[in-house]
C-alpha positions in Angstrom: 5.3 16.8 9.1 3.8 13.2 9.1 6.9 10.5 7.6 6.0 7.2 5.4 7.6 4.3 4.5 7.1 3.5 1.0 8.5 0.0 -0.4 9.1 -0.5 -4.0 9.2 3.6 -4.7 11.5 3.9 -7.8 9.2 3.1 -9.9 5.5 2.6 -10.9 2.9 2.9 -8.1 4.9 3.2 -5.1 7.0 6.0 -6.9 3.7 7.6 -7.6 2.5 7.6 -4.2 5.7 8.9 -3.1 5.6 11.8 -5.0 1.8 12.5 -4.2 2.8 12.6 -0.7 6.2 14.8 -1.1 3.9 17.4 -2.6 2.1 17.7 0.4 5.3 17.6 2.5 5.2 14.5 4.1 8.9 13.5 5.2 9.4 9.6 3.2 11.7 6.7 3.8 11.8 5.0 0.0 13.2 1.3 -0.8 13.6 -0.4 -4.0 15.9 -3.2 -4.5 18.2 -1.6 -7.7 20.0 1.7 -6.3 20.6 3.5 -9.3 16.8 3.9 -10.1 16.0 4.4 -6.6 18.2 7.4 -6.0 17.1 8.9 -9.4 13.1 8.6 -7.8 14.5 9.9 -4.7 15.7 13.2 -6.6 12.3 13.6 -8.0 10.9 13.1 -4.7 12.9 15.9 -3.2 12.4 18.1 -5.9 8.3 17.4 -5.7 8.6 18.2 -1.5 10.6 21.7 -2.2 7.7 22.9 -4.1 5.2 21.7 -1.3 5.1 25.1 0.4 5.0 23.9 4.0 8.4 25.6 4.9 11.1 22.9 5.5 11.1 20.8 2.0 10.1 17.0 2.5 13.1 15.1 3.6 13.7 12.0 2.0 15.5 8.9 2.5 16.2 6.7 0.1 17.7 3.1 1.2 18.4 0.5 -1.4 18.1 -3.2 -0.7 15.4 -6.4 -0.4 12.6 -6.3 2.0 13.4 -9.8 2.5 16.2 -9.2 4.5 15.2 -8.5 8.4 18.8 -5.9 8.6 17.2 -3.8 5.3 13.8 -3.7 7.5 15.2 -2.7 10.6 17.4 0.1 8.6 13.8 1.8 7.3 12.3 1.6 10.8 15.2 3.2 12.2 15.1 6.1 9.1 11.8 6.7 9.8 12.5 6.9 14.0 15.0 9.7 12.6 12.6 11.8 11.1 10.5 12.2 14.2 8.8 8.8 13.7 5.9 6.9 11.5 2.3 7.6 10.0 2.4 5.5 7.3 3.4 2.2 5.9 3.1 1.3 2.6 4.0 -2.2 1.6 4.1 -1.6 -2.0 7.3 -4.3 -3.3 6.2 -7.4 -4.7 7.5 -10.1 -6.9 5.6 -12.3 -9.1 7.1 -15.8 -8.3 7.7 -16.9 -11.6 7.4 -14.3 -14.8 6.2 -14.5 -17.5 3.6 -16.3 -15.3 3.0 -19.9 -15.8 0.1 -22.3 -15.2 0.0 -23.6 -11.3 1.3 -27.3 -12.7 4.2 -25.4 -14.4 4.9 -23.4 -11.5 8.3 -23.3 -10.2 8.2 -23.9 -6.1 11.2 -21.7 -5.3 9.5 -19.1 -7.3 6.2 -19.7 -5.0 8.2 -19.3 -1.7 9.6 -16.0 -3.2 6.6 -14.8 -3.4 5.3 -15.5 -0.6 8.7 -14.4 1.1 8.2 -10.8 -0.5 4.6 -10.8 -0.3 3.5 -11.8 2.9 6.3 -12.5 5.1 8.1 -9.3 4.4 5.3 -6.6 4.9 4.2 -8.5 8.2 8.4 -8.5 9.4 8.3 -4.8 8.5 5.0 -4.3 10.5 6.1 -5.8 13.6 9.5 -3.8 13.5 7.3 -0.2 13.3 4.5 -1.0 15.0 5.8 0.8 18.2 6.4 3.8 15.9 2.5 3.1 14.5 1.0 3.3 17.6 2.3 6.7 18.4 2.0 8.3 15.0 4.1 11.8 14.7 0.8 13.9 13.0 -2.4 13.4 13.4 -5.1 10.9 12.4 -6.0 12.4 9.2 -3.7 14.1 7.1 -5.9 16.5 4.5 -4.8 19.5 3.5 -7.5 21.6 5.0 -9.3 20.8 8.8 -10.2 16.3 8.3 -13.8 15.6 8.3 -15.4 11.6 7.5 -16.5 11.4 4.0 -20.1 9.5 4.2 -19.6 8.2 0.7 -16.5 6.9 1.8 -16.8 5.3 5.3 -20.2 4.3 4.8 -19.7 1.5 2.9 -17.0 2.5 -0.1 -14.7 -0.6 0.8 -14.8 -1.5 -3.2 -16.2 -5.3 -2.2 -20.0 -4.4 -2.7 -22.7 -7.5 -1.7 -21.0 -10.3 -3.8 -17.6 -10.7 -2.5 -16.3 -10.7 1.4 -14.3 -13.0 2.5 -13.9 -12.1 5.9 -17.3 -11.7 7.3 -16.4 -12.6 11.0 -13.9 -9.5 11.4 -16.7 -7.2 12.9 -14.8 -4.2 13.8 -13.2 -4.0 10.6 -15.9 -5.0 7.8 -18.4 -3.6 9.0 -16.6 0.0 11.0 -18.2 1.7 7.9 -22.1 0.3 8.4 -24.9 2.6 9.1 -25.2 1.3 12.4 -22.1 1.8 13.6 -20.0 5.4 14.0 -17.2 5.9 11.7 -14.5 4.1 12.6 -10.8 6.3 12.7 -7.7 4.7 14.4 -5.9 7.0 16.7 -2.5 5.3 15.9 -1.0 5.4 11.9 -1.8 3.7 9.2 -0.9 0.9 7.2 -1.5 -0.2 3.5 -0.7 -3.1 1.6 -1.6 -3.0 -2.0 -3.0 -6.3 -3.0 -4.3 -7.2 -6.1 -7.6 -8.5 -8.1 -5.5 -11.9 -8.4 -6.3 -12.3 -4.5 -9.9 -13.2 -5.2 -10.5 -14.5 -8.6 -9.4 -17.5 -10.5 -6.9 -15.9 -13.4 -5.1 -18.8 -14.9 -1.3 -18.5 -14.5 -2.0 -15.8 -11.7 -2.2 -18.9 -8.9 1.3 -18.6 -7.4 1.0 -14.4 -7.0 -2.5 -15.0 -6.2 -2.4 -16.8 -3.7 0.2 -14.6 -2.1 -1.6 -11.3 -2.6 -4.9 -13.8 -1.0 -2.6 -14.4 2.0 -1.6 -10.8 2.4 -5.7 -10.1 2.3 -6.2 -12.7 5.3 -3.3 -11.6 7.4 -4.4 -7.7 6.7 -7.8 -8.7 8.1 -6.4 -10.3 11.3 -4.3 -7.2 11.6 -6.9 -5.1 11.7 -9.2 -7.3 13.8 -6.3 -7.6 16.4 -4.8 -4.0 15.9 -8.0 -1.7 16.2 -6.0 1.5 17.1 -4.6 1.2 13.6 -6.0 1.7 10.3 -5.4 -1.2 8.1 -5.8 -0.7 4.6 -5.5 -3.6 1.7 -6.1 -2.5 -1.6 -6.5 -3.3 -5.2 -5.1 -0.9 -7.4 -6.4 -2.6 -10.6 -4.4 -3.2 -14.3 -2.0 -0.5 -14.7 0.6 0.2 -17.0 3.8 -1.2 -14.6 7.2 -3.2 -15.6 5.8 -5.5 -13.0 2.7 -6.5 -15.4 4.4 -6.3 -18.4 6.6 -9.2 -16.8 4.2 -11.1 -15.8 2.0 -10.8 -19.3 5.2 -9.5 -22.3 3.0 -10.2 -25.0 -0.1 -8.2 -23.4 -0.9 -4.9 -24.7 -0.4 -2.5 -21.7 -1.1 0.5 -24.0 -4.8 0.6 -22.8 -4.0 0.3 -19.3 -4.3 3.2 -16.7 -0.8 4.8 -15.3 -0.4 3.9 -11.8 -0.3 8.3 -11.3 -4.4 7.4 -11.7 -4.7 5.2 -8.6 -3.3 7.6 -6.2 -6.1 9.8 -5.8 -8.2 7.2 -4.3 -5.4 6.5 -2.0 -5.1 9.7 -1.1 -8.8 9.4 0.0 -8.4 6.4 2.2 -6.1 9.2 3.9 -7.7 11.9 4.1 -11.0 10.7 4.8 -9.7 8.7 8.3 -11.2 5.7 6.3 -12.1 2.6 8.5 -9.9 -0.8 8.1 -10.7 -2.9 5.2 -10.5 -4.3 2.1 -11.1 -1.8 -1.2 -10.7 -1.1 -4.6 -9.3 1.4 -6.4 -12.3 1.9 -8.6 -14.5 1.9 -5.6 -13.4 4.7 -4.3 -14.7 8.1 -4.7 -12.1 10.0 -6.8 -10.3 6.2 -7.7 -9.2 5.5 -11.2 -11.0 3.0 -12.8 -10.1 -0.5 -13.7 -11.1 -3.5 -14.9 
């Protein structure tokens, strides 16, 4: 069975994902920083994989600790090299930098290098620890249920940007693997996706400081991609939805409107199972995405 790291899975959309892909009997490695809730996820998770009727249940590890500390990365790595090795990396934990959010002049700077600590630094430390596992994936390069074929709607130009936003037009492999000119791009090594956020590209006042994290995560994705072609590099942006993370960042917001994060998981499931091409997309974008704002 293919094996996934998932960061940030006790709760919200990692845990989501997690439990998407122990239905289908993928074999996880799970982090969150608070062990209590991230051992109660992991019993879902187990639970979820011993009805995926693939014979062995889904194994799960769950480790508990910061993805700011290099020994907790190594320790998922070496989970994942224990379970036959890695398809998928999903660097899902973020932290806001300062919550509720405040105005950039307000903004406190040790909350800024947090962020950018957990945001960008972290994911990229994790990445260069698997990438020997990524570049020999345990599966296949497309993991659908039934025999993988390249959705047209979806590698032909579904990477959620559309004509009015790209702010990476020099990567050519990776923008424009998807084009009509161009066959359909699909990695022969795993997979990797950082979930970014709509705060990346436009101006939200208060959202500078995790903005311009998530906006650094975007850039270093790209160059990932552009330097990494065997992989698939995916940076997406889920959208609102109804997490403890946005209700810390906005408590006087009215979340009761906002999609569950169990809505955005189809279209990453898509990204999956359709061998999409590297890139940047939205949620919404997607065929079979939730939508958003």
């Amino acid at each position: 069975m293919p094996v996934a790291i998932i960061t940030g899975a006790s709760k919200g959309l990692g845990r989501a994902l997690a439990a998407a892909l122990a239905g289908r009997g993928w074999d996880l490695v799970v982090d969150a920083r608070s062990a209590g809730p991230l051992e109660e996820a992991a019993r879902e998770l187990r639970a979820a994989g011993q009805g995926a009727g693939r014979g062995a249940a889904a194994r799960v590890v769950a480790l508990p600790g910061d993805v700011a500390d290099a020994g907790h990365r190594a320790a998922l790595v070496a989970a994942a090299g224990e379970l036959g090795g890695l398809d998928l990396l999903v660097n899902n934990a973020s932290v806001l930098g300062a919550a509720p959010l405040v105005r950039l002049a307000d903004h406190p700077l040790d909350g800024l290098r947090a962020a950018l600590e957990v945001n960008v630094v972290a994911p990229l430390g994790l990445i260069q620890g698997a990438m020997p596992l990524l570049r020999m994936p345990s599966y296949s390069p497309s993991y659908e249920e039934v025999t993988p074929r390249a959705d047209s709607a979806l590698l032909g130009g579904g990477n959620g940007n559309g004509d009015t936003y790209d702010s990476h037009p020099h990567t050519k492999n990776v923008r424009n693997a998807g084009s009509p000119d161009s066959p359909p791009y699909i990695g022969t090594g795993g997979a990797i996706l950082n979930i970014s956020s709509d705060a990346a590209v436009e101006a939200y006042p208060t959202w500078g400081g995790c903005g311009a994290a998530k906006a650094a995560l975007d850039q270093q994705s790209a160059v990932l991609a552009a330097e990494e072609p065997g992989l698939r590099v995916w940076w997406v942006d889920p959208g609102d939805m109804r997490t403890d993370l946005y209700a810390a960042a906005v408590p006087d917001g009215d979340a009761s409107g906002r999609p569950l994060p169990e809505t955005v998981v189809p279209g990453l499931l898509r990204l999956l199972d359709g061998g999409a091409p590297s890139g940047r997309y939205t949620a919404a974008a997607i065929p079979g995405g939730a939508s958003s704002r």
